[in-house]
N, C-alpha and C positions, 0 to 999 in steps of 0.2 A: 609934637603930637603925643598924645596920653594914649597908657595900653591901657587895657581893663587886666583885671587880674588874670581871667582863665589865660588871655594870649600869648603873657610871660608865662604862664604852665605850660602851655602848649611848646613852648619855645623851651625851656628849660629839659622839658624831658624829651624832646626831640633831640637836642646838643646829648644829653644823656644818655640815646641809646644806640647813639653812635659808637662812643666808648672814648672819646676826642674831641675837642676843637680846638683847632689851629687858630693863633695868632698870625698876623698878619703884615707887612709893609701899606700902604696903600692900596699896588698893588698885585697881590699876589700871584705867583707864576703858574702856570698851565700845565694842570694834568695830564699827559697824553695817554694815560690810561684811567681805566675807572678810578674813581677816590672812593675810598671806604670811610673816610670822614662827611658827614652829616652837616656841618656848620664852619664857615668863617669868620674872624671876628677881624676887624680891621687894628691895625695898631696905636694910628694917629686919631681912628674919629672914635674909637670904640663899638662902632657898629656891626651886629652880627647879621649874618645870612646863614639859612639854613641851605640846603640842596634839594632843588627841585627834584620831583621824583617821574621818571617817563610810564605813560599808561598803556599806551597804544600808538604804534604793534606793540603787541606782548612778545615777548622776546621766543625767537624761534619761527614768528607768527608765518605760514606761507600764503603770497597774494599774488592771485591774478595780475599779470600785466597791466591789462585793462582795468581794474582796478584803482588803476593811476587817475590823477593826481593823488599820491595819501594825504592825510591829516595826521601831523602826529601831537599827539597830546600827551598832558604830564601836569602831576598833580602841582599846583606853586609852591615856591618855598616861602619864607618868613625872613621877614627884615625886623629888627629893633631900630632902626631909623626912620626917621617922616618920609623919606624917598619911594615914591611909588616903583616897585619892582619890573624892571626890562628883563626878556631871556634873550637866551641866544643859542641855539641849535644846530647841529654839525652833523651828516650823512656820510658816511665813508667808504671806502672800498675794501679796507681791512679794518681788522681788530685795532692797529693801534694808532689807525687815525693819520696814517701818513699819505694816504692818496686819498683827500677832499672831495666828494660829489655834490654834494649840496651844503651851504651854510647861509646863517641868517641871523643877526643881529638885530638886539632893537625891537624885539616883539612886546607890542602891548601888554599888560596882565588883565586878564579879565578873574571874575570873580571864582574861587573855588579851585577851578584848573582852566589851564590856556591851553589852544589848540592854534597851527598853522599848517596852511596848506602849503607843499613844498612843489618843486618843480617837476614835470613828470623824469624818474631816472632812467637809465638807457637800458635793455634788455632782449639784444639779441638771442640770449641763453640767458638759462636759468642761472641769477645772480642773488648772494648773499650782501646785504646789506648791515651798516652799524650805525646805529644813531645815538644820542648824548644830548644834554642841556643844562644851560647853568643858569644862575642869576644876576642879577649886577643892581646896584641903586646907586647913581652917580657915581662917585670915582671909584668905586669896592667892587670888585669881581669878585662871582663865589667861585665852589667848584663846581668839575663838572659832576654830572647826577653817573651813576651805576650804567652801564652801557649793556643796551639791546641790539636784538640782530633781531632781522627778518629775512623772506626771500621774497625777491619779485620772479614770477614766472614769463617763460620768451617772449616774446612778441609774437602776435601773429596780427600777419596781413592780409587785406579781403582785397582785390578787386573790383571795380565794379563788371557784372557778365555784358555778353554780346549781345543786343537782340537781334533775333533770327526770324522771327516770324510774329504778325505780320510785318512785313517790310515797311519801310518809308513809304505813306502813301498808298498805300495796301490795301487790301481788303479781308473780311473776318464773318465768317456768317457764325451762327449759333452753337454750334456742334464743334468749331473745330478749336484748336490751342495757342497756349500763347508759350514760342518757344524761346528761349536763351542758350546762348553758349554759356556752359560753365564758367565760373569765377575761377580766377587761377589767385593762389595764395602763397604768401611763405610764411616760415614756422610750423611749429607745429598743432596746426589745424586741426580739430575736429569734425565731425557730420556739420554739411553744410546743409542752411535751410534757405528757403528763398521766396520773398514776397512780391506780388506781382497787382501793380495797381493800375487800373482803368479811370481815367477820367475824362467829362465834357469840358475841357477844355485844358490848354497846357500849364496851366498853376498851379494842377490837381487840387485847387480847393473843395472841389466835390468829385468825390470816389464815387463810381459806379461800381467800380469792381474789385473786389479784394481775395487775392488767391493764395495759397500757401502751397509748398510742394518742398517734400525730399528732395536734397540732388540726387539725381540719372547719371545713368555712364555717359559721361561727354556733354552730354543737354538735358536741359532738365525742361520742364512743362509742367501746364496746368491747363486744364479744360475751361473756357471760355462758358459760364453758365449767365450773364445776368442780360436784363429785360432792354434791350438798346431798340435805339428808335431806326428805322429803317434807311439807308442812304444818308446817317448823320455823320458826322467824323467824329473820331474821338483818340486820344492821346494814351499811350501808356509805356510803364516802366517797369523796372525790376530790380531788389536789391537783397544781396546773397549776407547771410550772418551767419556766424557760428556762435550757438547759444551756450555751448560750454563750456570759451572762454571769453563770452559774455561779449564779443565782440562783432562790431556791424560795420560790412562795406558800404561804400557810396553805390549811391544811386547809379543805374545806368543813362545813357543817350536819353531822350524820350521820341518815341515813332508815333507819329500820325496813322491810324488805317479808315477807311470807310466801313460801316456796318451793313454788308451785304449777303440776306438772310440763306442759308441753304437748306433746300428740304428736297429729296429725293425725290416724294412725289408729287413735285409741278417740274419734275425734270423729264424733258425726250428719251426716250429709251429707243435705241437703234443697237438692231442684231441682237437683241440678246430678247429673254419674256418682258416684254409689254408693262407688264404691272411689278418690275423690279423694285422699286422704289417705295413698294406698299409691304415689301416680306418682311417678317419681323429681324431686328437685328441682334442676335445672338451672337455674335461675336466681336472682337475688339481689334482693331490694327496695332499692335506692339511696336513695330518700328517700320521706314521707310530708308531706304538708301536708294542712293542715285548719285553711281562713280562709272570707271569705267569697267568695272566686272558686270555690269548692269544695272536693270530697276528691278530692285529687292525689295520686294513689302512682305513682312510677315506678321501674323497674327494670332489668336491665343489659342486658336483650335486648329491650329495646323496638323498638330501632331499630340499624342496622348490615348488614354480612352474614352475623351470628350469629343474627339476630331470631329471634323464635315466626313459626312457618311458619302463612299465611293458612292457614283454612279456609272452604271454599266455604258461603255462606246467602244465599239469594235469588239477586238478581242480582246479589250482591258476594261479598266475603269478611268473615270476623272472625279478627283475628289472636290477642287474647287476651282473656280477663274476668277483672274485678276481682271480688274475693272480701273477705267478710268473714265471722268469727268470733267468737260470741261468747260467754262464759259465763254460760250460765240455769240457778238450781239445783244449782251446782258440777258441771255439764256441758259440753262443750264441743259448740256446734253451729254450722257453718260451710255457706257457701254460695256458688257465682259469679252475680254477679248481672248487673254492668253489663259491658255488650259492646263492644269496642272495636274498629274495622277500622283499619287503616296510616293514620296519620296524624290519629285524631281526638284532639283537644282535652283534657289529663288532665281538665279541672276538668267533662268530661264526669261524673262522679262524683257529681255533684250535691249540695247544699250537707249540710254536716255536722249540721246540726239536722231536717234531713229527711229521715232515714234511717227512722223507722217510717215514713213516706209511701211514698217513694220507690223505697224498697229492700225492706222485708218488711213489704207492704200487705195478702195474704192468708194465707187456708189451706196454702198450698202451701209457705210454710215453719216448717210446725209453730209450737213454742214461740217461733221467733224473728219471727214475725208480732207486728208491732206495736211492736217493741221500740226503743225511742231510748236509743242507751246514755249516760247520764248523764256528765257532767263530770267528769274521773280514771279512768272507768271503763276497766280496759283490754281493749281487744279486739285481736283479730287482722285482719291484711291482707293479700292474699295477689293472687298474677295465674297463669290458667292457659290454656295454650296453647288457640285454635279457638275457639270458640265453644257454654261449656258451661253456659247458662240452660237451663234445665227438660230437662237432658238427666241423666233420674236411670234409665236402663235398667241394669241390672247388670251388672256386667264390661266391657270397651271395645267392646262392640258400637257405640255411637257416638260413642265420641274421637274426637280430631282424626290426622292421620295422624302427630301425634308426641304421644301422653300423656307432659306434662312440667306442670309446675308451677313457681312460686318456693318457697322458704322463704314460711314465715308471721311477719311482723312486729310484734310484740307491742308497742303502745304505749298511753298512756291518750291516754283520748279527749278534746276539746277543742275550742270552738268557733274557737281562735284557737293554734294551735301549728305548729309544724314542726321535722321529725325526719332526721336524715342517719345512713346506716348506711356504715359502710367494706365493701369488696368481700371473700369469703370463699372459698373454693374451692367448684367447682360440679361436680355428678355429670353424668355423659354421659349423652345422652336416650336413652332406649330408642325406637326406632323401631318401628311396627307394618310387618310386610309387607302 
């Protein structure tokens, strides 16, 4: 094959500014450190090769784990023979090449510079990498090129998390969350974030719902906001990433729940005011526990200079009552039971398998007398300003001097769970004059 002029220049002052080229056998023996020679020339055929040059990584270069598979690329070398140019590239674990991690042979040339994608390397821990490349045109080996390091960063593993709520088969009205256990990871991890998808049917080829949420202490959530059709089923899941080191766990299970709508007021209100379910909701449920120190709900105005304003009972105050909800007969019937003054004790709440005793022991709460709600069952929870047991007089003749409430927190029920909700935007209390 014919050069044209500039190519022997190119070749010539290449050899040139290396300050050397080596003669050769057929074929020449293997550098196992960098060569500071630029070109080899064969002995028998006369044929020279220059030294490929590597581009990328650049030397020192540090990547992500996740990062992996690399590409490593490197400018080609130059032949004086008809032979189309093969590389061949060497990954190491030291500087001089004696513990091999990756090699490969036999790489195509493509035009200008060649690129291959290598195998992903191992990286429990932060690991230093050395990589090299040479030429070859039939039986002529060059050298190898000036040798680069990189670093791959640890590994890090995602989980996929637990769903917690709605359960298998469940149920989910408007207002309440979609919960997970935390993804459990190794490495080292950064902030985890976590995507939470809704779909009409189990292929997820059409999202209804798409959530995003910071991880929580222990569980994380997200508020259940889109337009679902009433008594439909729908499927969903959840999947935890850490965007820092660019890395995403698998999917979780996916759970089945029905969409069964909750609204406060087309709910029965027993023992407590009548029109509970119509007070504005100025406050938020922050978490729910249910072990055996008690039923612990807390909320964002528990305490502070925002709190639920005491109202006066006895010779004290009550600042607010717990409430629960629950569905009997595909009814929703809710009520404040246990009364709280500044400063008492959540697991005042009394223990979670005592709730027909404890809680709705008579007549006076209808249907809900007697009721223990069963394991996954989900009920509602709820706190409302003053002190509103057996105050069922119609209209606010006797609320507290702020009718406010929280949201109602819809979770299944459990002798051993615990629930954390993120903060949501809260309505301003309507004051009574």
């Amino acid at each position: 094959m014919k050069k044209s002029r500039s190519y022997w220049s190119a070749l010539v002052l290449a050899a040139a500014a290396a300050g050397c080229t080596n003669s050769s056998p057929t074929r020449p023996a293997d550098v196992g450190t960098s060569s500071q020679a630029s070109a080899v020339t064969d002995a028998r055929t006369g044929v020279t090769l220059t030294t490929p040059q590597p581009l990328s990584p650049t030397n020192g270069q540090q990547l992500k784990f996740a990062d992996q598979p690399l590409t490593l690329t490197f400018k080609n070398g130059v032949t004086t023979g008809s032979t189309a140019l093969t590389y061949s590239v060497q990954v190491a674990n030291d500087a001089g090449f004696a513990s091999i991690a990756y090699s490969k042979d036999g790489i195509p040339e493509t035009a200008g510079q060649t690129a291959v994608k290598i195998d992903t390397l191992p990286g429990p821990q932060t690991k230093t990498y050395f990589w090299r490349v040479r030429s070859a045109s039939s039986s002529v080996t060059g050298l190898f090129s000036p040798i680069k390091s990189f670093t791959v960063g640890p590994q890090v593993v995602i989980q996929a998390p637990a769903l917690v709520s709605p359960g298998q088969g469940g149920t989910l009205n408007g207002t309440a969350s979609l919960i997970v256990n935390n993804a459990s990871t190794s490495g080292p991890a950064g902030q985890l974030s976590y995507r939470f998808e809704v779909a009409d049917s189990p292929s997820f080829g059409n999202l209804v719902f798409v959530g995003n949420a910071t991880q929580g202490s222990g569980q994380t959530s997200v508020q259940m906001t889109a337009n679902l059709t009433t008594n439909a089923t729908y499927y969903w899941r959840a999947q935890a990433s850490d965007p820092g080191n660019g890395v995403n766990g698998p999917y979780s299970s996916v759970n089945s729940f029905r969409y069964v709508p909750f609204d406060m007021t087309q709910a029965t209100i027993y023992s407590s005011p009548a029109d509970l379910g119509f007070w504005p909701e100025t406050a938020k449920i922050t978490s729910v526990v249910l072990n055996g120190d008690g039923i612990q709900v807390d909320f964002d105005r528990r305490d502070g200079p925002n709190r639920f304003l005491d109202d006066p009972f006895g010779g004290g105050s009550i600042e607010y009552t717990l409430g629960m909800c629950l569905n009997i007969d595909s009814h929703w019937d809710c009520s404040a039971v246990v009364q709280f003054w500044y400063g008492r004790e959540l697991t005042a709440g009394g223990l979670p398998w005592d709730v027909a005793r404890n809680w709705f022991y008579d007549a006076r709460w209808g249907p809900m007398m007697g009721h223990q709600p069963a394991q996954g069952e989900t009920v509602g929870l709820f706190v409302g300003a003053g002190n509103l047991r057996g105050r069922n007089d119609p209209g606010y003749v006797n609320c507290p001097r702020v009718c406010e409430r929280s949201n109602v927190a819809l979770v299944p029920w459990s002798d051993n769970a615990s629930y954390t909700f993120s903060l949501g935007n809260k309505v301003v209390a309507t004051r009574r004059r």
